[in-house]
KOLKESE-128259 format. One record per atom (N, C-alpha, C): chain; atom name; x, y, z; residue number from 1. Coordinates in nm, 4 decimals. Layout:
A / CA / X / Y / Z / NUM
...
# end
This chain:
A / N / 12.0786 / 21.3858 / 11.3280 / 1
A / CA / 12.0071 / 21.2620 / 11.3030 / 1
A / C / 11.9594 / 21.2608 / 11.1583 / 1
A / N / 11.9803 / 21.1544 / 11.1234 / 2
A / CA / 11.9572 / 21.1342 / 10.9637 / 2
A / C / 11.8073 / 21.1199 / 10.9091 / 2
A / N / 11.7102 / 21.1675 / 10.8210 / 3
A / CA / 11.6095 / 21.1661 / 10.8250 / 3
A / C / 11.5491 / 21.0219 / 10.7467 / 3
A / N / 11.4281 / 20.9605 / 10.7497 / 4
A / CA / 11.4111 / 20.8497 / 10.7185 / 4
A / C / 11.3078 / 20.8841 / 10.6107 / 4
A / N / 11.3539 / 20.8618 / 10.4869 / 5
A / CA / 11.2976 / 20.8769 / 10.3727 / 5
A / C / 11.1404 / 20.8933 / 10.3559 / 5
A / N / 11.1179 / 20.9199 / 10.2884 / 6
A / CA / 10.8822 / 20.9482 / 10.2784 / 6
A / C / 10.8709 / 20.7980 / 10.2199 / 6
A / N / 10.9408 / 20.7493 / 10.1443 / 7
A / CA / 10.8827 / 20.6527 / 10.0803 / 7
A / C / 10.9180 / 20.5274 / 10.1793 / 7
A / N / 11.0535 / 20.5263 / 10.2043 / 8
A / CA / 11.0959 / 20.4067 / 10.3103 / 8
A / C / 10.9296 / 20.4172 / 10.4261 / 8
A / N / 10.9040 / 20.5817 / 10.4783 / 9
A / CA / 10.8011 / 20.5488 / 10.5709 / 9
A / C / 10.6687 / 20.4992 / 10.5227 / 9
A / N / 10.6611 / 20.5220 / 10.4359 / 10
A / CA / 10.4792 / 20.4827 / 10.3333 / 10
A / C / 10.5119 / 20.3387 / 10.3342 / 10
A / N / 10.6055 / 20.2683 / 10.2887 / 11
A / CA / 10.6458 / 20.1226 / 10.2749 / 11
A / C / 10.6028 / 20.0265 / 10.4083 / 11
A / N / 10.6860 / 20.0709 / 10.5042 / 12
A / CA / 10.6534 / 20.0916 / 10.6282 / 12
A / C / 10.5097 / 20.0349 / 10.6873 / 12
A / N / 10.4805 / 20.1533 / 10.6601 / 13
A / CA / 10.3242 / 20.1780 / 10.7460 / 13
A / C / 10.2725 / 20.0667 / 10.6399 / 13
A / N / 10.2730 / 20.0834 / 10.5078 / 14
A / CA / 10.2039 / 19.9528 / 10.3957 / 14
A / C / 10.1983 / 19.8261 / 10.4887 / 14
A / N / 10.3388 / 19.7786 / 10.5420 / 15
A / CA / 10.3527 / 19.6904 / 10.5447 / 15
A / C / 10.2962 / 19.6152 / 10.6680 / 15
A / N / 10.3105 / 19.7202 / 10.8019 / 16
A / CA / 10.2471 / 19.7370 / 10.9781 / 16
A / C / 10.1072 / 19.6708 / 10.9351 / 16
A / N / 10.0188 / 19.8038 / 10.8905 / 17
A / CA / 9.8671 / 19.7622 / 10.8403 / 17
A / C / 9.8884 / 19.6047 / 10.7439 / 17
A / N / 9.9598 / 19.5592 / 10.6730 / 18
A / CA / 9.8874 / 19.4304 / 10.6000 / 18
A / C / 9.9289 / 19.3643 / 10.6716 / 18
A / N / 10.0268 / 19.3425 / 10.7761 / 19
A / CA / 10.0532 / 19.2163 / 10.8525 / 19
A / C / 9.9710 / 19.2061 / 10.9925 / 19
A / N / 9.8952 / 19.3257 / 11.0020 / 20
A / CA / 9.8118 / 19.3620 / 11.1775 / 20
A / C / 9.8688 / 19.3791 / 11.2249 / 20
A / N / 10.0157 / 19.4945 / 11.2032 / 21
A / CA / 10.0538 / 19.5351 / 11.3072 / 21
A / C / 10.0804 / 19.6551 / 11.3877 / 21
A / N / 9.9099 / 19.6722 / 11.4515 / 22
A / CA / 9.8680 / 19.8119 / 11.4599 / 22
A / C / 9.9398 / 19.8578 / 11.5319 / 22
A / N / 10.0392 / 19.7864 / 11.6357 / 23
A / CA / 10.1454 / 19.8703 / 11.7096 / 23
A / C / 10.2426 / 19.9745 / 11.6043 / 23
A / N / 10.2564 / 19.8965 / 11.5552 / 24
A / CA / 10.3639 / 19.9660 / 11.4436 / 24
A / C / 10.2694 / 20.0634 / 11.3303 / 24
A / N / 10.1778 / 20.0438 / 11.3211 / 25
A / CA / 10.1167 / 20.1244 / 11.2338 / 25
A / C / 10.0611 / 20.2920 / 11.2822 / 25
A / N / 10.0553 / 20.2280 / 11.4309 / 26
A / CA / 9.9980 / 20.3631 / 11.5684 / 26
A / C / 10.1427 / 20.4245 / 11.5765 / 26
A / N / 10.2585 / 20.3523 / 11.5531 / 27
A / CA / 10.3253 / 20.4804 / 11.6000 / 27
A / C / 10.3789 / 20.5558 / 11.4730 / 27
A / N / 10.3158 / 20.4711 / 11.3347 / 28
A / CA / 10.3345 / 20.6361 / 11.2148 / 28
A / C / 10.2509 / 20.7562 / 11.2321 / 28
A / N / 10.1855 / 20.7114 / 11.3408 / 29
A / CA / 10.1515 / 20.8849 / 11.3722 / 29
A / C / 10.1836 / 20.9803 / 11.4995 / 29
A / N / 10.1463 / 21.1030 / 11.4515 / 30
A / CA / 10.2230 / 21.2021 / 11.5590 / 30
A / C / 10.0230 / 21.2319 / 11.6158 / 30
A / N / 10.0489 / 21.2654 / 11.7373 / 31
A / CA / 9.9772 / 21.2841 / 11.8343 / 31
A / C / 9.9727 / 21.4247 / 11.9072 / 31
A / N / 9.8323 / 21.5337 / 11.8875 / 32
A / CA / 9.7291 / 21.5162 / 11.9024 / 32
A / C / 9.7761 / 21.4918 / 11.6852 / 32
A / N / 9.6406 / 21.4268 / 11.6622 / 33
A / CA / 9.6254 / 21.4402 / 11.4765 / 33
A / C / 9.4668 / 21.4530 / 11.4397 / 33
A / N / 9.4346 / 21.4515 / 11.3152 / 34
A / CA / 9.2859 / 21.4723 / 11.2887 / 34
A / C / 9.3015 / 21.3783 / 11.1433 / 34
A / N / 9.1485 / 21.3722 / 11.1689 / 35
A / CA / 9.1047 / 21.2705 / 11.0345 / 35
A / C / 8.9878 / 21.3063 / 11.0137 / 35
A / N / 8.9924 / 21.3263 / 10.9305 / 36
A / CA / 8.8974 / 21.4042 / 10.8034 / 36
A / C / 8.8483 / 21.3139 / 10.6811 / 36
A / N / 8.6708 / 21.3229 / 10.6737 / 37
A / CA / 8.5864 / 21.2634 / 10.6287 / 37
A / C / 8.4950 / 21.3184 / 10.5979 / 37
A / N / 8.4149 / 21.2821 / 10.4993 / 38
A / CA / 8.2950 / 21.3398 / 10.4412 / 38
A / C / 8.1734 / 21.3266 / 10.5743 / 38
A / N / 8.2316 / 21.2361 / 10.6725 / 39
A / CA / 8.1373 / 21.2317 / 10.7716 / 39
A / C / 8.1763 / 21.3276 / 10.8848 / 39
A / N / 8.2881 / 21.3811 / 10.9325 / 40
A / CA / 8.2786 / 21.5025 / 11.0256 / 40
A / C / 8.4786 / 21.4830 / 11.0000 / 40
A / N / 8.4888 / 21.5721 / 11.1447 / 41
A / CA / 8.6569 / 21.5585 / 11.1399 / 41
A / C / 8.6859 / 21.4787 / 11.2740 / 41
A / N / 8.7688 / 21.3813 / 11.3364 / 42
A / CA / 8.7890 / 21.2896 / 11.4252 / 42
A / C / 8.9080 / 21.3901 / 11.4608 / 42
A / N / 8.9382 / 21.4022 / 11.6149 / 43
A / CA / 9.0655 / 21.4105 / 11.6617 / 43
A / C / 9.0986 / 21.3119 / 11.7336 / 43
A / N / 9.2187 / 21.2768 / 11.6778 / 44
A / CA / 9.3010 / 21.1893 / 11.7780 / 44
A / C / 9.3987 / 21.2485 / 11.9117 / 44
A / N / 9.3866 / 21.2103 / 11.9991 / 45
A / CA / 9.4581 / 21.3052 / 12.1157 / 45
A / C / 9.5438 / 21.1825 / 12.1737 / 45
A / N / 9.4906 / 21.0623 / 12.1897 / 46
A / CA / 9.6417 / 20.9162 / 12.2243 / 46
A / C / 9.6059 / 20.7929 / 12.1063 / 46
A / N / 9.7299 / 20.7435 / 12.1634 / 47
A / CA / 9.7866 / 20.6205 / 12.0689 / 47
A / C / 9.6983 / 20.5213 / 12.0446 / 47
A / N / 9.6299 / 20.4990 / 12.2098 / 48
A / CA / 9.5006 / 20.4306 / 12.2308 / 48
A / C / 9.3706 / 20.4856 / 12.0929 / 48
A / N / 9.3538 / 20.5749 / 12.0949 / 49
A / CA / 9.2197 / 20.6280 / 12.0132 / 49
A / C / 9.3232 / 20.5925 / 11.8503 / 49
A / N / 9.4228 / 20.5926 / 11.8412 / 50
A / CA / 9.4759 / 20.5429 / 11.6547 / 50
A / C / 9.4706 / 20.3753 / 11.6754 / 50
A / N / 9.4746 / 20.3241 / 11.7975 / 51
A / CA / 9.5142 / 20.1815 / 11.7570 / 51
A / C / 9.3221 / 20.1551 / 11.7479 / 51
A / N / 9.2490 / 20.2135 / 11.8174 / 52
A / CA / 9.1107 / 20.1519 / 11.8097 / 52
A / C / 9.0467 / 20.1772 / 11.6825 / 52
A / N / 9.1261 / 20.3290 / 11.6035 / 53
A / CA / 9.0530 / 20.3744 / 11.4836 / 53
A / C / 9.1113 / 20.2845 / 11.3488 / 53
A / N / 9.2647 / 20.1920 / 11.3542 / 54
A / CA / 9.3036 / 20.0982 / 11.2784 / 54
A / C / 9.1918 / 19.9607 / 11.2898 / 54
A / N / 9.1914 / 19.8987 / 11.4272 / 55
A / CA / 9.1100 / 19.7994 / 11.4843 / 55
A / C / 8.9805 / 19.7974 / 11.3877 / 55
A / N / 8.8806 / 19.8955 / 11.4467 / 56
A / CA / 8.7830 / 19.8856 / 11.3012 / 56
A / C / 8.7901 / 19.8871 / 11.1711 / 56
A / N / 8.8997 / 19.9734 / 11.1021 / 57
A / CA / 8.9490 / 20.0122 / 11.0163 / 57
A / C / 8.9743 / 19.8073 / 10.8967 / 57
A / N / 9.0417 / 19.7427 / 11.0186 / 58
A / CA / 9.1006 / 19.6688 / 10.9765 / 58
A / C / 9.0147 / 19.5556 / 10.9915 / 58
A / N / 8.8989 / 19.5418 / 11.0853 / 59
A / CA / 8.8175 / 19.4352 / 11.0962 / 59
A / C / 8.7181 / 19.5385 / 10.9344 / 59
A / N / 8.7136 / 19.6079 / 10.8681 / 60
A / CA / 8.6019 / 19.6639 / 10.7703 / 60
A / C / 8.6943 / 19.5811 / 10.6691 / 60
A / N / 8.8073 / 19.5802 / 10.6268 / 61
A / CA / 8.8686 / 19.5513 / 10.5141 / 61
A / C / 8.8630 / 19.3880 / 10.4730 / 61
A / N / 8.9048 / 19.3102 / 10.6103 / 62
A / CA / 8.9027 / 19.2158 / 10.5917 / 62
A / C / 8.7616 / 19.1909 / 10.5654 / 62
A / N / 8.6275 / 19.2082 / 10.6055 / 63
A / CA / 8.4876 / 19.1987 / 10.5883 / 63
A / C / 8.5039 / 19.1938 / 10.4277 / 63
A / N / 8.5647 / 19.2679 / 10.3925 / 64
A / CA / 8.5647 / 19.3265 / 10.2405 / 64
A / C / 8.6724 / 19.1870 / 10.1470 / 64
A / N / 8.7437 / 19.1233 / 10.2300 / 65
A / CA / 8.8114 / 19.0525 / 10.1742 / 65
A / C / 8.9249 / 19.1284 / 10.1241 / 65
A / N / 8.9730 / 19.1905 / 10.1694 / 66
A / CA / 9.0979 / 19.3094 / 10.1566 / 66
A / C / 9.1856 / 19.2645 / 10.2473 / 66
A / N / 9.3015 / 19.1985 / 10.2356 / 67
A / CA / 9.4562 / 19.1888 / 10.2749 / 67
A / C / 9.5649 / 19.2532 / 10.3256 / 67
A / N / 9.5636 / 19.3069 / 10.2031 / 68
A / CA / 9.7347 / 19.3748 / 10.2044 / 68
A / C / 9.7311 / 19.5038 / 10.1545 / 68
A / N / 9.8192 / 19.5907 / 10.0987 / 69
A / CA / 9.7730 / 19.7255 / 10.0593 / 69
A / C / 9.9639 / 19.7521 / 9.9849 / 69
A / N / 9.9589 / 19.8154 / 9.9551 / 70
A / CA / 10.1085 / 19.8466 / 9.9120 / 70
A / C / 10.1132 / 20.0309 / 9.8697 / 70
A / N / 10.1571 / 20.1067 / 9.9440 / 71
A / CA / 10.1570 / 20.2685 / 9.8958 / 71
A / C / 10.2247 / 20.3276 / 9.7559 / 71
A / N / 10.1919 / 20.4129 / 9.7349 / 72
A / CA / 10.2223 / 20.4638 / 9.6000 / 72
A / C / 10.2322 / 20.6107 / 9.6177 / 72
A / N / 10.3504 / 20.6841 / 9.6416 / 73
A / CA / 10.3270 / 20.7740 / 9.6717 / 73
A / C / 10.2990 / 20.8854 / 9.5297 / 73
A / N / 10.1893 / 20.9765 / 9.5069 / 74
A / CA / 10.2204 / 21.0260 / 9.3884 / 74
A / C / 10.1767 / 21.1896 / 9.3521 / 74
A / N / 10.2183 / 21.2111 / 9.4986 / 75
A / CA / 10.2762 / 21.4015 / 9.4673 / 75
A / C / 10.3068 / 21.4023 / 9.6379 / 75
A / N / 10.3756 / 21.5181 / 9.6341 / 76
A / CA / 10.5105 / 21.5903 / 9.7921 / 76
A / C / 10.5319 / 21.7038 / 9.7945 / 76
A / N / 10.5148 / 21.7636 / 9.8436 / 77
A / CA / 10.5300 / 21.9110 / 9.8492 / 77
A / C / 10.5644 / 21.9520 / 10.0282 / 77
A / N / 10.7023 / 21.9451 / 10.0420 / 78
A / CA / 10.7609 / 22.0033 / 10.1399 / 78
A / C / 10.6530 / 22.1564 / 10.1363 / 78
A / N / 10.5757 / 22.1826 / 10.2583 / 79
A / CA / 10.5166 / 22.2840 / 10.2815 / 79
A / C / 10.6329 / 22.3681 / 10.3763 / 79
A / N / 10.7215 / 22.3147 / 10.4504 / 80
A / CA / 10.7677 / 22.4068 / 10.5478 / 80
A / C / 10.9041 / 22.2571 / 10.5652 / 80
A / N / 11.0213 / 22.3422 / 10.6485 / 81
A / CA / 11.1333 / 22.2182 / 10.6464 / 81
A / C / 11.0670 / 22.0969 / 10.7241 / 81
A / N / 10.9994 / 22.0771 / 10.7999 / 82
A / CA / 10.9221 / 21.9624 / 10.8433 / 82
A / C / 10.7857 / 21.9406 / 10.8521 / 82
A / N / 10.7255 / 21.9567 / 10.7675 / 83
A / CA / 10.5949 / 21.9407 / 10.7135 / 83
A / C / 10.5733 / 21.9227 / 10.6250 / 83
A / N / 10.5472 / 21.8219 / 10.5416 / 84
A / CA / 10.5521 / 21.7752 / 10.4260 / 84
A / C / 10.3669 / 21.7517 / 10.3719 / 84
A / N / 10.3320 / 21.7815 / 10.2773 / 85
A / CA / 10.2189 / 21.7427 / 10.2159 / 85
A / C / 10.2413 / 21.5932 / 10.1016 / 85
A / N / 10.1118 / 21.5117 / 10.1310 / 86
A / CA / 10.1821 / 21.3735 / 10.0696 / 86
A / C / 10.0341 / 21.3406 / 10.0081 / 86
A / N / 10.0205 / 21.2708 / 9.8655 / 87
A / CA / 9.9652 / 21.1958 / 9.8298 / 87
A / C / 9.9909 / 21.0555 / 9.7754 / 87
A / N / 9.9050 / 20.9797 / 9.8367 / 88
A / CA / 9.9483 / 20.8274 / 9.8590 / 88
A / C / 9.8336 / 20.7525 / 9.7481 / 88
A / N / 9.8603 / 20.6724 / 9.6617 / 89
A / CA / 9.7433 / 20.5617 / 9.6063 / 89
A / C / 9.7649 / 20.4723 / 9.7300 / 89
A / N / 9.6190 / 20.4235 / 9.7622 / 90
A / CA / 9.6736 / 20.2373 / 9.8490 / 90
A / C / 9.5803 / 20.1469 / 9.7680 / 90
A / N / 9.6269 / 20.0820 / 9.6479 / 91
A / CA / 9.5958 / 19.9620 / 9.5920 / 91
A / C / 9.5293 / 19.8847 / 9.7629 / 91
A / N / 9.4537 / 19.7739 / 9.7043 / 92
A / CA / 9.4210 / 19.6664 / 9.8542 / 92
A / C / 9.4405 / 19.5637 / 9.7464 / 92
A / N / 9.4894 / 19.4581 / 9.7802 / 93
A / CA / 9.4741 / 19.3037 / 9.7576 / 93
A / C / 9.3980 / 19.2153 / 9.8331 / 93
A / N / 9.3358 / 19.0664 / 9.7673 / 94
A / CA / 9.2413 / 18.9661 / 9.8505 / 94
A / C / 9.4010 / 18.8869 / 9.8733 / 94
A / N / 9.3424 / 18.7728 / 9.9352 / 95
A / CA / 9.4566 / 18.6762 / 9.9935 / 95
A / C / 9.5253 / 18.6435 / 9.8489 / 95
A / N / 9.4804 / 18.6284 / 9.7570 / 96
A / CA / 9.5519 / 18.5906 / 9.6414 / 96
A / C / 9.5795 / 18.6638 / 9.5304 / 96
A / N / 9.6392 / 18.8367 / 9.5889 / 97
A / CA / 9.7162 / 18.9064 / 9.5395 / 97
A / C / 9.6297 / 18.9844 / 9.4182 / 97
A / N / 9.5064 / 18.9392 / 9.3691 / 98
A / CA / 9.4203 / 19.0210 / 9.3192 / 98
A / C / 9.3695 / 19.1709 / 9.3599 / 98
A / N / 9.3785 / 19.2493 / 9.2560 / 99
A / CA / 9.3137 / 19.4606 / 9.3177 / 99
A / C / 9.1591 / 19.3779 / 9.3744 / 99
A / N / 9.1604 / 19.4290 / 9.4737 / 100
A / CA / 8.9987 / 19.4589 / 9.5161 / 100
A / C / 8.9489 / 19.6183 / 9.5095 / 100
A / N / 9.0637 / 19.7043 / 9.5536 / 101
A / CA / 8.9714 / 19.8494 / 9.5736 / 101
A / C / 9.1262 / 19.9368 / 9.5293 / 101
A / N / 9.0828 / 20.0624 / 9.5636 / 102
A / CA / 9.1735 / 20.1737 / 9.5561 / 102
A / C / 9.1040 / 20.2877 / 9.6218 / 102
A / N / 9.2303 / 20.3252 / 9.7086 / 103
A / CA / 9.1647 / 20.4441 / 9.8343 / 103
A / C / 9.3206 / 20.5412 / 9.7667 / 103
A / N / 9.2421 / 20.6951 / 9.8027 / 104
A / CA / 9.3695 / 20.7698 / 9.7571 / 104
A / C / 9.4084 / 20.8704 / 9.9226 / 104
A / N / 9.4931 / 20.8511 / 9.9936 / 105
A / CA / 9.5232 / 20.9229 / 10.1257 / 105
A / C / 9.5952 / 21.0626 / 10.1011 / 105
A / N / 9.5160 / 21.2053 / 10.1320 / 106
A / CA / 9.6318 / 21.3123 / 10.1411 / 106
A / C / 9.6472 / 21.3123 / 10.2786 / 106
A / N / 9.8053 / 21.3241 / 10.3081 / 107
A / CA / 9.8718 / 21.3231 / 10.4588 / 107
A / C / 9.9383 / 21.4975 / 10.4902 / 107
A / N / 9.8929 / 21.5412 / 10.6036 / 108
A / CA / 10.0065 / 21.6031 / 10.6316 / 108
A / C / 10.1242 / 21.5482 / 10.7636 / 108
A / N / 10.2430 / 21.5406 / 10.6940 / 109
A / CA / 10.3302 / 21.4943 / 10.7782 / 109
A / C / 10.4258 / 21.5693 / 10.8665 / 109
A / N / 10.4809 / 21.5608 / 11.0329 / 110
A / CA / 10.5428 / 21.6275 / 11.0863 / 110
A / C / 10.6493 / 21.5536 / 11.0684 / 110
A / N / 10.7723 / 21.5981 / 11.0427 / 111
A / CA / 10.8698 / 21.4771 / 11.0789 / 111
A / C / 10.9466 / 21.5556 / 11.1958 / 111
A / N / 10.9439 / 21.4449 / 11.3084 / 112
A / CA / 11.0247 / 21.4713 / 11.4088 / 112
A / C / 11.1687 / 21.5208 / 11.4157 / 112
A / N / 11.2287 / 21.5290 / 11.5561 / 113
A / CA / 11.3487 / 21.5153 / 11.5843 / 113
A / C / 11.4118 / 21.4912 / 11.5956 / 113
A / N / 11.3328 / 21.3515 / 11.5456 / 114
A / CA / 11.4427 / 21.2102 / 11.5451 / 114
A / C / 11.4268 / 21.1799 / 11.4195 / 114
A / N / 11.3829 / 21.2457 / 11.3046 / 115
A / CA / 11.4074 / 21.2300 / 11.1633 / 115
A / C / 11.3025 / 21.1871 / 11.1175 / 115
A / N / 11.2261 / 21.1276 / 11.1798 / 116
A / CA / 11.0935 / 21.0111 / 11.1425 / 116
A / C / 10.9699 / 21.0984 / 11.1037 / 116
A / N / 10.9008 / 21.1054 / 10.9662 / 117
A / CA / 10.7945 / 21.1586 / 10.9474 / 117
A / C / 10.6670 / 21.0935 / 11.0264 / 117
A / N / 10.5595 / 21.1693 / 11.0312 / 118
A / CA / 10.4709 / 21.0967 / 11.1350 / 118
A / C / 10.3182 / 21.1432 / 11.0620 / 118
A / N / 10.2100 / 21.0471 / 11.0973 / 119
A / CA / 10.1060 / 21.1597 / 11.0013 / 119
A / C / 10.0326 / 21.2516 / 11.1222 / 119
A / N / 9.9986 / 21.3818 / 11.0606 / 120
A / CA / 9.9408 / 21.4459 / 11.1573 / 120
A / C / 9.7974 / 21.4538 / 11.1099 / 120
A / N / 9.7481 / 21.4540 / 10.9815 / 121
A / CA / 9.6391 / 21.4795 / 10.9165 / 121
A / C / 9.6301 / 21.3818 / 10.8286 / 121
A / N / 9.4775 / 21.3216 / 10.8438 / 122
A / CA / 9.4684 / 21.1993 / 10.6933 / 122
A / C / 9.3488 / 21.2287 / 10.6843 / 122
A / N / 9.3051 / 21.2813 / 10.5467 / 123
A / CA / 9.1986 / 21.2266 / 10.4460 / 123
A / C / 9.2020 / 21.1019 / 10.3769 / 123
A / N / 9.1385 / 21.0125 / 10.3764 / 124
A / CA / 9.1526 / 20.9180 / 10.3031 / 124
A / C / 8.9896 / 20.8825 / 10.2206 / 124
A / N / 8.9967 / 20.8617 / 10.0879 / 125
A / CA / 8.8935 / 20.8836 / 9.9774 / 125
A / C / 8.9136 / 20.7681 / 9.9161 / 125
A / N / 8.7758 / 20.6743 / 9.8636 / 126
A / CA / 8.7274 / 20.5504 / 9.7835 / 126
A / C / 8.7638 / 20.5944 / 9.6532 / 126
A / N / 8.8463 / 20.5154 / 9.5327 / 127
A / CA / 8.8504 / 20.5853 / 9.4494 / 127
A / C / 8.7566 / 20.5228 / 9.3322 / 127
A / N / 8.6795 / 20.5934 / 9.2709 / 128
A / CA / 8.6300 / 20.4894 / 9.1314 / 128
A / C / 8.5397 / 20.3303 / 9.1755 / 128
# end
């Protein structure tokens, strides 16, 4: 099985999250995963607990007047043949394509057996 590129998947997921489509955005991740914050560490153990942690996620942004997002991936480091370490910029846009913010995400990624990277670990940090 042919593997599906890091960037094709960052594009991806960019695109799930700016259109609300947390179905598609819940299944860029692999399950059990953790998320990591200056406020404690979250485990995720089902699909249910990623689509509720987007849900808020995504009712905070729009509050914020935040849209869309577009990834940037900008360092990779294959740790092991399927585990990849990833750093992501996510620019946010308002409805009219203006920067509102910048968040910087380190991922660790499993990529499956079916080729598809998945996130298993996200920090994600306010930048500036």
């Amino acid at each position: 099985m042919s593997r599906i590129s890091l960037e094709t998947f960052i594009e991806a997921y960019g695109k799930a999250i700016s259109s609300d489509d947390l179905e598609r955005a819940t299944d860029s991740w692999e399950i059990p995963a953790l998320v990591l914050s200056d406020q404690g560490t979250t485990v995720v153990n089902t699909k249910k607990e990623v689509m509720g942690f987007f849900e808020k996620a995504a009712a905070s942004y729009k509050s914020q007047g935040r849209t869309s997002t577009i990834g940037e991936i900008i360092g990779k480091e294959y740790l092991t043949k399927n585990i990849v370490a990833l750093d992501v910029r996510w620019p946010s846009f308002d409805v009219e394509g203006k920067a509102k913010a910048v968040e910087m995400s380190h991922y660790l990624l499993r990529i499956g057996d079916d080729g598809k990277p998945r996130i298993q670990v996200a920090l994600t940090r306010s930048v500036g």
